[in-house]
Backbone bond lengths (Angstrom), bond angles and torsions (degrees), N, CA, C in turn:
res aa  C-N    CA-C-N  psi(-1)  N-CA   C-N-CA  omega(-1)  CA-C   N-CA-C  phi
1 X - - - 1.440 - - 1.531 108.25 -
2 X 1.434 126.59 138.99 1.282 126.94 -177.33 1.387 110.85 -95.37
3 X 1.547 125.20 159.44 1.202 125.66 -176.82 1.212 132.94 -23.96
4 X 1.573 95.53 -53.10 1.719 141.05 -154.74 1.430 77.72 -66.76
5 X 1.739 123.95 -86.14 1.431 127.32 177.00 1.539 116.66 -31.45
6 X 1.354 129.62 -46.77 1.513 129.47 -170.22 1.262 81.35 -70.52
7 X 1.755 161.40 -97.55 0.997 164.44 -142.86 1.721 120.61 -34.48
8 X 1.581 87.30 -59.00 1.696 99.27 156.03 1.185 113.76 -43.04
9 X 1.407 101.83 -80.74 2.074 93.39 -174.23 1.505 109.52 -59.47
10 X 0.764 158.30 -0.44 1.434 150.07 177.68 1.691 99.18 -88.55
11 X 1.282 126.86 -68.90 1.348 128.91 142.15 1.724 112.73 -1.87
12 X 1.484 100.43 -102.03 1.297 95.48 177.67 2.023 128.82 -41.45
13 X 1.153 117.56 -27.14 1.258 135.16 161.61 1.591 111.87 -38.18
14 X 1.610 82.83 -67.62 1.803 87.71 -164.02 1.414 83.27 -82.58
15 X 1.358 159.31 39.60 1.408 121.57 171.49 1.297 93.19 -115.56
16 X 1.559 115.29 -27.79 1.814 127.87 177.43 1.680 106.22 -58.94
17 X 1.230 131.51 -46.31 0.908 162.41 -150.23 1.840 103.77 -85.33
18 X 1.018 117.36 -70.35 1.399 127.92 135.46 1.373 127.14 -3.61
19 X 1.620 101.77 -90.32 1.484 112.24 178.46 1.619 106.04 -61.25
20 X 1.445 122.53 -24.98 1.872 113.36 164.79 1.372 130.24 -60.63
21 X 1.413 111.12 -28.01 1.672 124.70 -177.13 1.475 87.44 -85.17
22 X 1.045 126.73 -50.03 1.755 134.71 -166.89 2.016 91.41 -38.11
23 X 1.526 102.07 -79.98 1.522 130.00 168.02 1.299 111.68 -8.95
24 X 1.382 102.65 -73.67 1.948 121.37 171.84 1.188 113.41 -43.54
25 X 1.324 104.43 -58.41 1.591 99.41 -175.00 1.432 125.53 -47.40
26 X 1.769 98.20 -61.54 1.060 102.91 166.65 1.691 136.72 -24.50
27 X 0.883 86.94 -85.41 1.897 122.48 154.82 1.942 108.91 -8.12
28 X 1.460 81.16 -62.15 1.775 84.14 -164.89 1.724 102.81 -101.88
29 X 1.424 121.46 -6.55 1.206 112.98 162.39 1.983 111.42 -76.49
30 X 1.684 106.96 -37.97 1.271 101.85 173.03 1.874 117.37 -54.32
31 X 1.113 116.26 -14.35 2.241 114.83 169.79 1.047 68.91 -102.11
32 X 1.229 146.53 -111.51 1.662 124.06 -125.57 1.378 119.62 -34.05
33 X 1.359 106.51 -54.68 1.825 107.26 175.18 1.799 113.41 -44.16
34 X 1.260 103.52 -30.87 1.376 125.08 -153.76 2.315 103.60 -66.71
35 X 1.586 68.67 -41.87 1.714 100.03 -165.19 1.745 98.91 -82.57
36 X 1.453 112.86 -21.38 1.338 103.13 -158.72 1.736 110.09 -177.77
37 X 0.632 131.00 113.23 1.839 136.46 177.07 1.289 87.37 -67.91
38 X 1.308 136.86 -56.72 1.469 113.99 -139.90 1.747 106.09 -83.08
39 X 1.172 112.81 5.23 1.835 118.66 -159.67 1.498 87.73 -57.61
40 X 1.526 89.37 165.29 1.897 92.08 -175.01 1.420 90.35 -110.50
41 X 1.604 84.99 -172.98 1.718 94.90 -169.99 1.850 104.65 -87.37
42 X 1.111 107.94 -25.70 1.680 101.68 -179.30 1.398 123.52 -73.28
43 X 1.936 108.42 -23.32 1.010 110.80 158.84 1.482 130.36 -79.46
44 X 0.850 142.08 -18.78 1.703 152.04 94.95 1.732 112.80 9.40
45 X 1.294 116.11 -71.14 1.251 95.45 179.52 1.797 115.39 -69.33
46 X 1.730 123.41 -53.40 0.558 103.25 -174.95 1.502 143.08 -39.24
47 X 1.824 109.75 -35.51 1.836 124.61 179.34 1.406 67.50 -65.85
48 X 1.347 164.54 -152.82 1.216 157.99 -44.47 1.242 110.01 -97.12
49 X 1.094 132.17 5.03 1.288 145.22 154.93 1.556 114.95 87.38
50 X 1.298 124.92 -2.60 1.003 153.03 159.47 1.372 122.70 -59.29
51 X 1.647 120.21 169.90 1.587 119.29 -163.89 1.676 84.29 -118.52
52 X 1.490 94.29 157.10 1.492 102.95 165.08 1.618 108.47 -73.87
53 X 1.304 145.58 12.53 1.188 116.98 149.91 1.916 123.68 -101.98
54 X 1.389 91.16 3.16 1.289 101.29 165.73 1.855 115.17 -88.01
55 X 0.794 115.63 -65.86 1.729 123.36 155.43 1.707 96.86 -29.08
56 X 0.897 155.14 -68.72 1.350 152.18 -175.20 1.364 118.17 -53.15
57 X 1.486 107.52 -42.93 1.631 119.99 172.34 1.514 99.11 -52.21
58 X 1.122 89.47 -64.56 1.546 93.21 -150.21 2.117 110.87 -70.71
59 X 1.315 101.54 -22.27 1.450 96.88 178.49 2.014 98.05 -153.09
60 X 1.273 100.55 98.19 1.044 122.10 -165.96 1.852 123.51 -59.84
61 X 1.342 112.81 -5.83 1.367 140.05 172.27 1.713 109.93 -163.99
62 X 1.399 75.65 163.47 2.013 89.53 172.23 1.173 125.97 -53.49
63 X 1.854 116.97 -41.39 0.582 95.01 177.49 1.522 132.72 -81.39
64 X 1.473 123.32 -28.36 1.212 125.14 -173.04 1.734 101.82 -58.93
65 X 1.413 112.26 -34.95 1.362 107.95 176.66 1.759 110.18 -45.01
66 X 1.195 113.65 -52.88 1.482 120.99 -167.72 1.388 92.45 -75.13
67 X 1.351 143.53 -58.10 1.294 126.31 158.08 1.453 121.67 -11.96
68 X 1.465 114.06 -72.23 1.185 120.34 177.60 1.421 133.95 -39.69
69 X 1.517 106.19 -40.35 1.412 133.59 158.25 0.838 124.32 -16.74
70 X 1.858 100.31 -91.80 1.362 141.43 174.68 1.603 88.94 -42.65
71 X 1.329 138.36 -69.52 1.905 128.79 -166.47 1.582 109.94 -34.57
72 X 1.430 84.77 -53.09 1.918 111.18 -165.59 1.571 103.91 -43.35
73 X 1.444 96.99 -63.43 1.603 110.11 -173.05 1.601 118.96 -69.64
74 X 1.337 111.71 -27.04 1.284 106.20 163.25 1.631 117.67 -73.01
75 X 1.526 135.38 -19.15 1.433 121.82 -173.47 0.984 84.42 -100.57
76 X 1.585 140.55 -35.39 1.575 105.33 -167.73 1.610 106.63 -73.78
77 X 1.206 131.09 -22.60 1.650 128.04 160.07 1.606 116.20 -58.98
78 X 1.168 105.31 -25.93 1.485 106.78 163.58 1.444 123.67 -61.86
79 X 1.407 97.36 -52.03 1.627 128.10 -168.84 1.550 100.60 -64.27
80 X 1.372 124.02 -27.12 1.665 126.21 -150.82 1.742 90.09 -101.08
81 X 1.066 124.38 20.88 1.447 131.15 170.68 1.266 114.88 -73.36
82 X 1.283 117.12 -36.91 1.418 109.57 -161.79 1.453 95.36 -100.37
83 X 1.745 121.59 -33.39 1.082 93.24 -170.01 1.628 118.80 -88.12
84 X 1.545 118.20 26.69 1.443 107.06 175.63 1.637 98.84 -110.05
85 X 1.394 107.22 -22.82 1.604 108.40 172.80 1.462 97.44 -56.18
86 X 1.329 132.35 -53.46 1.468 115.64 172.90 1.757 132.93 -82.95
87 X 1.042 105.59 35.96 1.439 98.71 173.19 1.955 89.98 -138.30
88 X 1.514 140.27 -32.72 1.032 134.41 -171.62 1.654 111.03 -104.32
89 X 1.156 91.43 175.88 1.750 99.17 154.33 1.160 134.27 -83.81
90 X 1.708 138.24 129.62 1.434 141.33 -149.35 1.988 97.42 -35.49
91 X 1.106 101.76 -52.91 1.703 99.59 -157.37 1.688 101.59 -74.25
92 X 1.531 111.65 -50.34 1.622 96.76 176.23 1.419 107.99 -47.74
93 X 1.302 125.12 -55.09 1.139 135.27 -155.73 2.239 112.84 -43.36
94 X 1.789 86.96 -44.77 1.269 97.04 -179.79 1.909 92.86 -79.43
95 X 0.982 112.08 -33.48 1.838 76.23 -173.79 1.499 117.36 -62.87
96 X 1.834 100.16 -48.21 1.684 89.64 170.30 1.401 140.41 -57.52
97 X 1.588 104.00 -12.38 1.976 109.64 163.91 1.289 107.51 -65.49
98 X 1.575 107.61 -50.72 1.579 119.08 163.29 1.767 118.23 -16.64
99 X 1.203 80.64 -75.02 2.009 110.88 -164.86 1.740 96.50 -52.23
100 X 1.567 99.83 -57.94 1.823 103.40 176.42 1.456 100.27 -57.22
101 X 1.474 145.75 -56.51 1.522 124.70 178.97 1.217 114.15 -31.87
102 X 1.345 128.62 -59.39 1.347 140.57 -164.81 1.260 113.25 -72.67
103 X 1.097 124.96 -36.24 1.858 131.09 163.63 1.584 88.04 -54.95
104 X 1.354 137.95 -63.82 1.505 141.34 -143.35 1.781 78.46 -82.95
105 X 0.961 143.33 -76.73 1.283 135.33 -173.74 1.588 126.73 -35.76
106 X 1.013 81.28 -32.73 2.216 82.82 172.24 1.487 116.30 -103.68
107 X 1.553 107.76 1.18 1.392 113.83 129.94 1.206 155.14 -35.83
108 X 1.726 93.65 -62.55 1.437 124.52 161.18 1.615 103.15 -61.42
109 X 1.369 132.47 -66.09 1.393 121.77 170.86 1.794 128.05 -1.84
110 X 1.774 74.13 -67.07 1.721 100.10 179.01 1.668 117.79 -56.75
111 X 1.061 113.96 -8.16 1.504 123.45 -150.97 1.887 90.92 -103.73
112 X 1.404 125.31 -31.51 1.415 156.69 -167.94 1.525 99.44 32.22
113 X 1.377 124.86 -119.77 1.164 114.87 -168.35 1.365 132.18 -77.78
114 X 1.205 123.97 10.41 1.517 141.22 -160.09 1.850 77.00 -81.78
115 X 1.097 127.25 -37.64 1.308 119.93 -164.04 1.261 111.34 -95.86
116 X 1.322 126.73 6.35 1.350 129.00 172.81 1.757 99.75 -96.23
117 X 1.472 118.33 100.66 1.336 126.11 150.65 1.182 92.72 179.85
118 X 1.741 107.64 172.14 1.329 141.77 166.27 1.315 106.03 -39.28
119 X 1.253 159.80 -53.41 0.977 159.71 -148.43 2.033 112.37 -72.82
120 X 1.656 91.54 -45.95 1.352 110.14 -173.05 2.074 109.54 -83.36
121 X 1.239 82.58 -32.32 1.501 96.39 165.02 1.635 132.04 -42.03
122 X 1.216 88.78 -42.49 1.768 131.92 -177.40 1.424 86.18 -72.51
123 X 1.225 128.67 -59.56 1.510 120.29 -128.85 1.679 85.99 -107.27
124 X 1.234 141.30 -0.24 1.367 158.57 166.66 1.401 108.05 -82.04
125 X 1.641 116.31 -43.48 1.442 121.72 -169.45 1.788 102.23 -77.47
126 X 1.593 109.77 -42.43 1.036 114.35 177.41 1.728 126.09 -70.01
127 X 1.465 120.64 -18.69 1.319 115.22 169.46 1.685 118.29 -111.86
128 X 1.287 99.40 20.31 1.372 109.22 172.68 1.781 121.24 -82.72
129 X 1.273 104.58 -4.37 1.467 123.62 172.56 1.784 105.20 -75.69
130 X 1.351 100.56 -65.25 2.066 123.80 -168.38 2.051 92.66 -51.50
131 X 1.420 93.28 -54.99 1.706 101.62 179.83 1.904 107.99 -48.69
132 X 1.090 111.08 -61.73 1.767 104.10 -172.51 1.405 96.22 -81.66
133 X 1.326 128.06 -16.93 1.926 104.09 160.91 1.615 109.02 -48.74
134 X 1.401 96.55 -58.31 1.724 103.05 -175.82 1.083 119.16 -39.43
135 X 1.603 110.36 -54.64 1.591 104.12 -166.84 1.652 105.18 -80.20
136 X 1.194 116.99 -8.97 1.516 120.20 167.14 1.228 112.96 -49.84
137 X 1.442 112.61 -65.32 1.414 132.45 -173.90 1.490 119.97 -45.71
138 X 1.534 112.09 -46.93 1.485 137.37 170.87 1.745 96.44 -56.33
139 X 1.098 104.86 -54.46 1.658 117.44 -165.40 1.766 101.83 -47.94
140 X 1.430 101.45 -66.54 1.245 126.20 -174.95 1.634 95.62 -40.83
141 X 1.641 118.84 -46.71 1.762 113.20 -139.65 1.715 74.73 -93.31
142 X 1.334 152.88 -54.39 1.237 146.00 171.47 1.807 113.20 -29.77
143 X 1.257 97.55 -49.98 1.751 95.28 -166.23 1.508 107.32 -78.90
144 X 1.491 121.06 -27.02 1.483 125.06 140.77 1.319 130.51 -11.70
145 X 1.293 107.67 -87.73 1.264 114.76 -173.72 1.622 103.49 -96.58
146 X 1.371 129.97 34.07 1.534 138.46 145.81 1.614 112.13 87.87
147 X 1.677 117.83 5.87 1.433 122.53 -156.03 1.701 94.07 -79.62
148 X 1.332 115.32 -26.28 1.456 111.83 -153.62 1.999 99.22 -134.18
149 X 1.131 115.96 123.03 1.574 121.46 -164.52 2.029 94.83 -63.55
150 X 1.679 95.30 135.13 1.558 88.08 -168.00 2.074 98.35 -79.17
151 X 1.577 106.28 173.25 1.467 99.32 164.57 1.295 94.03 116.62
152 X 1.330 122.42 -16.47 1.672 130.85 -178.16 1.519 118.63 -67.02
153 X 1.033 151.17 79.84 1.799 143.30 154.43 1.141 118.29 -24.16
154 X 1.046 96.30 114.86 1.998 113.10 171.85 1.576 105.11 -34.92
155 X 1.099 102.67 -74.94 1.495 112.91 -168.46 1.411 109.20 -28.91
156 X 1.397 109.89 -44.74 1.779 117.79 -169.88 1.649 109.32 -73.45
157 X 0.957 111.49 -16.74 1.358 113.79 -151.50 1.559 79.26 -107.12
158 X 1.362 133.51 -34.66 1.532 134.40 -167.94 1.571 99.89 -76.20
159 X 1.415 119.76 -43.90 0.827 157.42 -179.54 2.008 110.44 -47.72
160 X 1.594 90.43 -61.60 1.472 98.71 162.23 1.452 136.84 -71.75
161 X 1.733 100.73 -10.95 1.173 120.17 160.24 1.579 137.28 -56.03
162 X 1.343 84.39 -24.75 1.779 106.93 -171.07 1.369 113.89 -65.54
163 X 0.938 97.73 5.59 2.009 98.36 168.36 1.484 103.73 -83.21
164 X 1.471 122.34 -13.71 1.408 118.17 -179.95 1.513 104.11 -56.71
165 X 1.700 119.90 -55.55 1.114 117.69 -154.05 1.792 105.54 -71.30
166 X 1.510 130.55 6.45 1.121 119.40 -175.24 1.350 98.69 -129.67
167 X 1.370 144.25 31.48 1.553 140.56 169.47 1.668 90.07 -96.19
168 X 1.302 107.97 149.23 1.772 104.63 165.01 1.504 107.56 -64.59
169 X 1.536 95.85 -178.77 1.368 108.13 159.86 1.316 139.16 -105.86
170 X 1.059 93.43 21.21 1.891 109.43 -177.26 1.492 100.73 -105.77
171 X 1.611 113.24 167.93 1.811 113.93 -141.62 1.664 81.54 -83.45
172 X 1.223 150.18 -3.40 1.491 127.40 149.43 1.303 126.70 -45.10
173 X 1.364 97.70 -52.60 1.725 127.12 179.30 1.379 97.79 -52.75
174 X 1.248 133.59 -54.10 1.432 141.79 -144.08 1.591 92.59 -89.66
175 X 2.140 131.89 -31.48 0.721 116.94 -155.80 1.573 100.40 -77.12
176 X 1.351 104.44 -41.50 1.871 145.27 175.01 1.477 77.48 -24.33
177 X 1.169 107.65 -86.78 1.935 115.00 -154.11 1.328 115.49 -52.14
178 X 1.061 123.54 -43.71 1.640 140.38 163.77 1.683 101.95 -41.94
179 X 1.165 130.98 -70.08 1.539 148.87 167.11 1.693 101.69 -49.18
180 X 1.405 131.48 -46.44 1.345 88.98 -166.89 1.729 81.86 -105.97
181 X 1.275 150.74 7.43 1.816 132.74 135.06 1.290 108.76 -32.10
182 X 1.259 137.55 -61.85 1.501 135.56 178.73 1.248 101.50 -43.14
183 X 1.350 119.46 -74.05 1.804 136.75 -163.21 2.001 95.77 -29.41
184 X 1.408 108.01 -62.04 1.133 120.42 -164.68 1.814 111.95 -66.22
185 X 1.550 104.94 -48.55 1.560 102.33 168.72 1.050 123.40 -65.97
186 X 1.409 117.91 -22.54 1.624 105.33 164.65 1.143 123.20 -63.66
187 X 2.017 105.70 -35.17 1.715 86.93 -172.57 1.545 117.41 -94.47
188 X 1.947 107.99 20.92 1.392 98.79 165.03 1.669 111.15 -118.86
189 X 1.414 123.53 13.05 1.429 126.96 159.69 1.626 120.86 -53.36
190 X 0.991 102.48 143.11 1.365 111.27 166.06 1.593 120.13 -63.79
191 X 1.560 107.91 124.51 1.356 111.56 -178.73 1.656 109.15 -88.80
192 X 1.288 109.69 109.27 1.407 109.61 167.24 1.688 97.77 -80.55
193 X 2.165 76.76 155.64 1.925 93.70 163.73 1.281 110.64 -55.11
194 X 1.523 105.35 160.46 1.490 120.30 163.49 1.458 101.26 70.76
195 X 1.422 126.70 -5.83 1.725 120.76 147.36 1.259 136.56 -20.62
C-alpha cells in the first residue's frame, strides 16, 4: 500500500470514528438533558465515553451542544416517518409520529431557558421545513388509503398540533396530550356515510 493510500485510510478511519463520538454525544446528552438541564458538559462526555477534549472539538459550548441536540432530535423524528408508515396503518402511524413529537417536546420543556434565544430561533426556523415535509408525508399516506379527508395543509394540522408544546410533562400532561391527539384526529378523519 502506498503512502498516499495509508493516509487515505487513516483519514477515512479517523473521520468514521469521529462522526461515532459526534452520534454518542449527541445521543446521551439528549437523556441527560432529558433527566436534567443543569448536567454539565464533563458529565456528558464521560456517559459518552469520550474525553472532554473531544466533547469540546466537536461542540465548542453548551450551548451549541443543546443546539446540536435540538437538530439531531428533530431529523431523527423526521427520519422515523417512514419507518412507522411501514410497520402501522396510515392514521395510527400518524398518531404515533404524533405521540414521538410530544415525547421530543417535553424534552424541549426540560431543556427550559437554554432554548430561549436567537440562536435556537434560527435553528427552529431552519427545521421547520423537514417537520411539515413529515407531516405531509403522513398526510399524503392517510388521504391514500381514505382515513383522513384529503385538501388538509400540513402547516395547519402542525399548527393544530401546537397544544403539544403547552401540556406539562408529568403523566397528567401526557394524559391531556393523548386526549386532545384524538380531539384533533377526529376532526381531520374522514367522514364516512351512515356516520
Amino acid at each position: 500500500m502506498s503512502t498516499d493510500d495509508k493516509s487515505r485510510e487513516t483519514y477515512v478511519t479517523q473521520r468514521a470514528a469521529a462522526a461515532r463520538n459526534r452520534t454518542t454525544i449527541l445521543e446521551v446528552a439528549h437523556d441527560l438533558f432529558a433527566e436534567s438541564q443543569t448536567v454539565s458538559m464533563n458529565e456528558i462526555a464521560k456517559r459518552a465515553g469520550v474525553g472532554a477534549g473531544t466533547l469540546y472539538r466537536h461542540f465548542p459550548t453548551r450551548e451549541a451542544l443543546i443546539l446540536a441536540v435540538y437538530r439531531h432530535d428533530v431529523q431523527r423524528l423526521v427520519d422515523s416517518v417512514d419507518e412507522v408508515l411501514a410497520t402501522q396503518r396510515p392514521l395510527d402511524a400518524f398518531v404515533t409520529w404524533f405521540e414521538r413529537a410530544a415525547d421530543y417536546i417535553r424534552l424541549k420543556h426540560g431543556l427550559g431557558d437554554a432554548l430561549h434565544n436567537a440562536a435556537i430561533q434560527d435553528a427552529i426556523n431552519e427545521t421547520y421545513a423537514p417537520v411539515v415535509g413529515a407531516v405531509t408525508r403522513l398526510l399524503d399516506a392517510c388521504v391514500a388509503d381514505g382515513s383522513v379527508r384529503a385538501g388538509l395543509d400540513p402547516g395547519d394540522v402542525l399548527l393544530l398540533m401546537g397544544f403539544l408544546w403547552r401540556v406539562s410533562p408529568d403523566t397528567s400532561g401526557i394524559a391531556q396530550g393523548r386526549r386532545l391527539i384524538e380531539i384533533v384526529f377526529d376532526g381531520i378523519r374522514t367522514v364516512r356515510k351512515g356516520q
